[in-house]
C-alpha positions in Angstrom: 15.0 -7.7 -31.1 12.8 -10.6 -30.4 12.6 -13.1 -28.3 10.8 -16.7 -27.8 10.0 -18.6 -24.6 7.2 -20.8 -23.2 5.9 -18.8 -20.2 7.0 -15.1 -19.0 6.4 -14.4 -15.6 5.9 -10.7 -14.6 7.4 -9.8 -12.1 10.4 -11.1 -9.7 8.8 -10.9 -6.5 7.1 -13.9 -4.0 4.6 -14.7 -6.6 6.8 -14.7 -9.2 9.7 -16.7 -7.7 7.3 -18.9 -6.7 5.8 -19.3 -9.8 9.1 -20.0 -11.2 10.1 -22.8 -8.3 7.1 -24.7 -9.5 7.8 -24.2 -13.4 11.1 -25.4 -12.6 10.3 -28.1 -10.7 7.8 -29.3 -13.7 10.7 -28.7 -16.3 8.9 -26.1 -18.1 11.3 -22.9 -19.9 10.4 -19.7 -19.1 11.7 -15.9 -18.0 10.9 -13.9 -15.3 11.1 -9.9 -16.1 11.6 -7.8 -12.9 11.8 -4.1 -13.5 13.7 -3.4 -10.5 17.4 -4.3 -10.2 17.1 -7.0 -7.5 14.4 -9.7 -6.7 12.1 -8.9 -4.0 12.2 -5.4 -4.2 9.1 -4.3 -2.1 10.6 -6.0 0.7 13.8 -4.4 0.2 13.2 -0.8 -0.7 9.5 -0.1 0.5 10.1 -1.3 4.0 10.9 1.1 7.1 14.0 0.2 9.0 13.0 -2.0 11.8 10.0 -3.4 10.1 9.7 -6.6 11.3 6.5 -9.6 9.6 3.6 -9.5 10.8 2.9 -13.4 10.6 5.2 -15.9 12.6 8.3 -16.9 10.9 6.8 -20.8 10.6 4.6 -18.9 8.1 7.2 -18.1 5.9 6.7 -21.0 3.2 8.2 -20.0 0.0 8.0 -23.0 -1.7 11.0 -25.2 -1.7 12.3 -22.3 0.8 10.1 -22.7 3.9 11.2 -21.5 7.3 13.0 -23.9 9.1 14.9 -22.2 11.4 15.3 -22.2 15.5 12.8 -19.5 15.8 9.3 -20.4 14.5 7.1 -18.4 16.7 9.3 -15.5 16.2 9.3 -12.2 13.5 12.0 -12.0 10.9 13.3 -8.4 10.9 13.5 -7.0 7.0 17.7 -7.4 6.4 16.7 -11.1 6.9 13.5 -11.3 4.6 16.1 -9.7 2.1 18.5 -11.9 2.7 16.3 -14.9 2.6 15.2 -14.1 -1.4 18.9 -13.4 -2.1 19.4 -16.7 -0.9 16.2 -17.8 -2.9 17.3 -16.7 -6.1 20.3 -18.1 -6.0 20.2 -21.7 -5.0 17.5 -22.1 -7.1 18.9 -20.3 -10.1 15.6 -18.3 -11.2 15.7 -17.0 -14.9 15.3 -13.6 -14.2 15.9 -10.8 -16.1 16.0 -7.7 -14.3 15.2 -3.7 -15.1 12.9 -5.2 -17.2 10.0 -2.8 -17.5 6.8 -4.5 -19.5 4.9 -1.5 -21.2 2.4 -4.0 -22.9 0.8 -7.0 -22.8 -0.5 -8.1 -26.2 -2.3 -11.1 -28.0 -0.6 -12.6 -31.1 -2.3 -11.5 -34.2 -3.3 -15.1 -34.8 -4.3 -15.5 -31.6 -1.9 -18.3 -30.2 0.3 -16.8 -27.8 1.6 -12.9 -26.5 3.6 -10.1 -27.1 5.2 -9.0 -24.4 7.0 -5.5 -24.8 9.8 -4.2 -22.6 11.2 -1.2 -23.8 12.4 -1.9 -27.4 12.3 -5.4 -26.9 9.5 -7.8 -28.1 9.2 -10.9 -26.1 6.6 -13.5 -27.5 5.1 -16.4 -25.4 2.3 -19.1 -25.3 1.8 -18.1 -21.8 2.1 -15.2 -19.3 1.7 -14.8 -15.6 1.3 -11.6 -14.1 2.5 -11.6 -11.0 2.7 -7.7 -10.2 0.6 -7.7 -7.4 -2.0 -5.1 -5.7 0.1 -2.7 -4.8 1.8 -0.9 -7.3 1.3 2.8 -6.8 1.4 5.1 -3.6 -1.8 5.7 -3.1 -2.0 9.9 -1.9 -4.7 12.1 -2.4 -4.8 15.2 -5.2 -5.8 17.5 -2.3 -2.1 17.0 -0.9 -1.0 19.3 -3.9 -3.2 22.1 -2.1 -1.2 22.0 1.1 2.3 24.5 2.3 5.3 23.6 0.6 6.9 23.7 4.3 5.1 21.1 5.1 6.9 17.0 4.2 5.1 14.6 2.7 6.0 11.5 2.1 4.6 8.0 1.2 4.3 5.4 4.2 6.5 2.8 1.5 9.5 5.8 1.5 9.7 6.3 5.6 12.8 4.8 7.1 12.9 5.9 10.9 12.1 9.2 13.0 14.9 10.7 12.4 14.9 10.9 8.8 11.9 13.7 9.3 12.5 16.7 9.7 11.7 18.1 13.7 8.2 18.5 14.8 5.1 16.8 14.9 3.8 13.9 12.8 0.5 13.7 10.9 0.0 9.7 9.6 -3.4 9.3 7.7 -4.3 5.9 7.9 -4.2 3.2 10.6 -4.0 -0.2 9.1 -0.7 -2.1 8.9 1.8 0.9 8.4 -0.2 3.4 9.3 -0.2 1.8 13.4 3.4 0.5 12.8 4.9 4.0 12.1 2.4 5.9 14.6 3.7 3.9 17.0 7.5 4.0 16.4 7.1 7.6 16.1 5.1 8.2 19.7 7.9 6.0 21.3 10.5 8.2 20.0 9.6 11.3 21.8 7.7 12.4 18.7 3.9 14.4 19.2 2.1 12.3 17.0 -1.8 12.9 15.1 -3.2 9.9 13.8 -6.0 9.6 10.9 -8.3 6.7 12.0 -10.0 4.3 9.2 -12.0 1.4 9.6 -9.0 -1.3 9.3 -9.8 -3.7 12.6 -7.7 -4.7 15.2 -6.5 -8.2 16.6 -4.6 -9.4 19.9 -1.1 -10.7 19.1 -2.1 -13.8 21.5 -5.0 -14.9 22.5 -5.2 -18.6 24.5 -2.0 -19.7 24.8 -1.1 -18.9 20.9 0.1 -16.6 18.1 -3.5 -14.8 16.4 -1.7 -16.1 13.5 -1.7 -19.7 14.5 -5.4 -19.8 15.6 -6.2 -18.4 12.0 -4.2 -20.6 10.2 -5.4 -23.4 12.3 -9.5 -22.3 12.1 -9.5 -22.2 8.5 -9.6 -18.3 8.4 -6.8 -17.9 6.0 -8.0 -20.7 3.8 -12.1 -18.5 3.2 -12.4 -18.4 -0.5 -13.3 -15.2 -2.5 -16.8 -16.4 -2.9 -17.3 -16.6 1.0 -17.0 -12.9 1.0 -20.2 -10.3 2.2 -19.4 -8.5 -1.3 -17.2 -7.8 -4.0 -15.7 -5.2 -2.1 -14.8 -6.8 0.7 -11.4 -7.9 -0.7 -10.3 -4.9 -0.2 -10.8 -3.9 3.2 -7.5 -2.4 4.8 -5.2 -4.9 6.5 -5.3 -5.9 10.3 -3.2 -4.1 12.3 -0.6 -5.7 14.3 3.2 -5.8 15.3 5.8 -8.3 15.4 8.6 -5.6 16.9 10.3 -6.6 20.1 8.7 -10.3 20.1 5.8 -9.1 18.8 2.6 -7.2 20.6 -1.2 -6.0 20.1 -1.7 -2.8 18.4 -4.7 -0.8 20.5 -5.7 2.7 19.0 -6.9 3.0 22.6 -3.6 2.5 24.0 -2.6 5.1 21.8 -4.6 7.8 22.8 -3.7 6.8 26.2 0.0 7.4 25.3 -0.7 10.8 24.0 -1.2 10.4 20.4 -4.0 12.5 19.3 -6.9 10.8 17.1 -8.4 12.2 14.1 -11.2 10.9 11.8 -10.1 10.4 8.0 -9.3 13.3 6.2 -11.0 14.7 4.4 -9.5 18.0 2.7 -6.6 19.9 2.7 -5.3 23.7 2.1 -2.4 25.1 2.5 -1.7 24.3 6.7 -4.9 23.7 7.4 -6.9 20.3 7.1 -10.6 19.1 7.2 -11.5 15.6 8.9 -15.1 13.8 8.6 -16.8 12.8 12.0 -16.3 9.6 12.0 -13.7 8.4 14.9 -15.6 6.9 17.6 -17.7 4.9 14.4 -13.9 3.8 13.0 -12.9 2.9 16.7 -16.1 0.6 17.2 -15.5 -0.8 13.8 -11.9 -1.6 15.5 -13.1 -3.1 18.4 -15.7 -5.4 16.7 -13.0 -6.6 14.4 -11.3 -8.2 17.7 -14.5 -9.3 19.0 -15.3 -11.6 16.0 -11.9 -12.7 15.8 -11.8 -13.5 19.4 -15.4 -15.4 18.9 -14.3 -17.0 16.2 -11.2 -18.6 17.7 -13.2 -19.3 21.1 -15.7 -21.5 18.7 -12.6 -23.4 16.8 -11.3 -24.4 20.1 -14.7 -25.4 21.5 -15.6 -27.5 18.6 -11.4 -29.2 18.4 -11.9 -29.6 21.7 -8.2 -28.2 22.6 -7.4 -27.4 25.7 -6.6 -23.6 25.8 -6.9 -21.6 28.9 -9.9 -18.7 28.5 -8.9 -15.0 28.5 -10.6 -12.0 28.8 -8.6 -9.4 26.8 -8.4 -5.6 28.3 -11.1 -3.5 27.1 -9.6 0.2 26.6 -12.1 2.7 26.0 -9.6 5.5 26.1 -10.2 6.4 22.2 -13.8 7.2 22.3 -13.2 9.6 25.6 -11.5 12.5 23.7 -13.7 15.1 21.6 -13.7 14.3 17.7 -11.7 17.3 15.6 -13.5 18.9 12.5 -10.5 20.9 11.3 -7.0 21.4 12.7 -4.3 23.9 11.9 -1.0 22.1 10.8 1.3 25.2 11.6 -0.2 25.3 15.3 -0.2 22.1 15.8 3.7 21.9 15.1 3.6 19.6 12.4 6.0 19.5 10.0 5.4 15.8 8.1 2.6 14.3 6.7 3.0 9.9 5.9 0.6 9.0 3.4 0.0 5.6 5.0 -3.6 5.0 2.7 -2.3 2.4 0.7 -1.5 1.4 -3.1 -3.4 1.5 -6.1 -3.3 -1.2 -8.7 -3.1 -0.8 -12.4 -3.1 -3.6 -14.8 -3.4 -1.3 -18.2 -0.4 -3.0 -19.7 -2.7 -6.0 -20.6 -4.0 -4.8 -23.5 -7.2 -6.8 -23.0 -10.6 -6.9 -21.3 -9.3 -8.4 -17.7 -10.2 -6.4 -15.5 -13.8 -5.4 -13.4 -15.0 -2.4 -12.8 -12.8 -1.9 -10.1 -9.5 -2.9 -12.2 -9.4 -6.4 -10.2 -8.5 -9.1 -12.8 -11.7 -11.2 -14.0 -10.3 -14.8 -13.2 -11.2 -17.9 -11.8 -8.0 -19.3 -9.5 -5.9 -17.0 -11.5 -7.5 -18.2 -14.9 -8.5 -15.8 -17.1 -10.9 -16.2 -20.1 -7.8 -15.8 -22.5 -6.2 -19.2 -22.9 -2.0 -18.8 -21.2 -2.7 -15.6 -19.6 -2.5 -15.9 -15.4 -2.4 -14.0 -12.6 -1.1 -15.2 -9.2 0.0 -13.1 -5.8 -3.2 -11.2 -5.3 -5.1 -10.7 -2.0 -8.4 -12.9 -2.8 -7.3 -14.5 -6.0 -8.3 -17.4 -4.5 -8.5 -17.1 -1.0 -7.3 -14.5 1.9 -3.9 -15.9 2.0 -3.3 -16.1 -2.0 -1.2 -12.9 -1.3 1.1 -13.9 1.5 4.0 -15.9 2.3 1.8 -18.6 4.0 -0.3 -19.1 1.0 1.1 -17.5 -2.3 2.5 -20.9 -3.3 -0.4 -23.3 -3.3 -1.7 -20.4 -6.5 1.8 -20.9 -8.0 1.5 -24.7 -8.2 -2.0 -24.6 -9.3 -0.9 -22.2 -11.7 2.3 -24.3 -12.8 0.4 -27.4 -13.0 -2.1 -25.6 -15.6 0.8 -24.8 -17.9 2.4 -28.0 -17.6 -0.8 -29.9 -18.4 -1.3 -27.8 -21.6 2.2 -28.4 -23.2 1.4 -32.1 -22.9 
């Protein structure tokens, strides 16, 4: 079976729909292929329960969908991110076609256009935008095959709440994002919680009066380009970690410790119940604190040079972390625990374009989501552009630049 259209988009999630909105809105035909069953699907089904976002609902900005609710300075709980792409999808009438797996990603023998495979179809295209994303597959180590069979493991994208784990003690290994999101739903529940510390920093949830999310958006943080970056590896340093649960609040490994969770360094090894950790917590906690610190600095110089008027703080300086001795190994079956979250991440994998895109770290080579191949595009990944190409507050201004490129070469 084969099948013609101008553009194919890859993938039905925020860079995808958005992508869409603004082919739409330019009047050009294409297809979205989404190989899960719904739209949005990392929101819907790699989501705990009461994950809430991180950024302020005003930065929801889906294009032609933006936030405009009573509520701008709160955090939209999952059901109502969900519910929001339903609502997406269907006033707007997005050409998607859905458990639509691509396999391949092809050029035309005569070099105008693509082959786009999905299953035993053949799609073909003048253009196609990838729009898969960074984070594609569970990222867990191959020493986890090493460990007891009693022992749960799961990903940090398949836990739901405390009570779907078995009784005991809870090992998470890694504390960006998730990692301090589930570590601390777990402590609250009762649970005895260990914690593997990286080097993701920390920030205040408000600092001066505002949201950290407003003072970024507002200082021009968000908007620092790729090429602004200390190195190429940069772009993939682990998220900040903060909450928006309960009205939202500061996530401090320090407070943590102070509530009883015991901190680890990064793991290192594993065998059956036993596990091997590197000796590197206090350096991950400075690493924590400094992230605050220039964050902190950084908004105390915006609103020096805007001359705003926002009251000085002084934020609580916790020390708790670095007052506990660091661990070198620690017995899993002593310890009581019985679940390990794998909370380290996705890896990325862009094999299906069966071309020469990609860097030596599998990043796409691009320019803006350009590539060197005439029609082919990516759009929706951290740093494409700039920090916020990836989120909600920023994935459309790539989608439009992206749209207006196709548009402009079917003229």
């Amino acid at each position: 079976m084969n099948d013609k259209s101008e553009t194919i988009i890859i993938g039905g999630g925020q860079a995808g729909l958005a992508t869409s909105y603004h082919l739409k809105q330019r009047g050009r035909e294409h297809i979205i292929l989404e190989q899960a069953a719904q739209a949005g699907n990392a929101w819907r089904n790699d989501r705990w329960d009461s994950f809430t976002l991180l950024t302020p609902n005003w930065a929801f900005r889906l294009p032609g969908a933006e936030y405009q609710g009573d509520q701008p300075h709160g955090y939209m709980p999952r059901d109502e991110i969900v519910s929001r792409f339903e609502q997406y999808v269907e006033r707007y009438h997005f050409p998607i076609r859905y458990q639509a797996r691509v396999t391949s990603i092809k050029k035309e023998v005569n070099g105008q256009g693509y082959r786009v495979a999905t299953g035993d179809t053949l799609l073909r295209a003048k253009n196609v935008v990838v729009a898969t994303g960074l984070y594609q597959q569970p990222k867990i180590p191959s020493f986890s095959a090493h460990l007891s069979t009693n022992i749960t493991q799961i990903h940090s994208g398949q836990y739901r709440t405390p009570g779907s784990l078995p009784d005991g003690a809870v090992l998470v290994v890694g504390s960006a994002q998730s990692g301090c999101q589930i570590a601390e739903e777990l402590y609250q529940s009762g649970r005895k919680v260990y914690l593997c510390v990286g080097s993701s920093g920390r920030v205040p949830r408000r600092y001066r009066g505002k949201d950290v999310y407003d003072w970024l958006y507002l200082s021009g943080f968000l908007d620092r380009k790729v090429d602004q970056l200390p190195s190429p590896k940069a772009k993939f340093a682990g998220s900040l970690h903060v909450s928006g649960r309960d009205g939202g609040r500061t996530l401090n490994l320090h407070q943590f410790a102070k509530d009883g969770v015991v901190l680890l360094g990064h793991l290192e090894n594993a065998l059956e119940n036993r596990i091997w950790l590197a000796p590197d917590l206090n350096e991950n906690l400075a690493k924590t604190d400094k992230t605050e610190a220039e964050i902190v600095k950084l908004i105390d110089g915006y609103i020096v040079q805007a001359g705003l008027d926002a009251p000085a703080e002084k934020l609580p300086e916790l020390r708790a972390g670095v007052a506990v001795q660091e661990i070198a190994e620690l017995d899993l079956r002593s310890a009581g625990i019985t679940t390990i979250i794998w909370a380290i991440g996705y890896r990325f994998d862009f094999s299906l374009v069966n071309l020469p895109v990609v860097d030596r770290d599998g990043y796409p080579l691009q320019k803006r989501g350009l590539t060197d191949y005439p029609g082919l595009f990516f759009v929706g990944i951290p740093w494409l552009y700039k920090l916020k190409s990836s989120l909600l507050v920023g994935v459309g201004e790539d989608a439009e630049y992206i749209a207006s490129v196709i548009a402009a070469s079917a003229s």
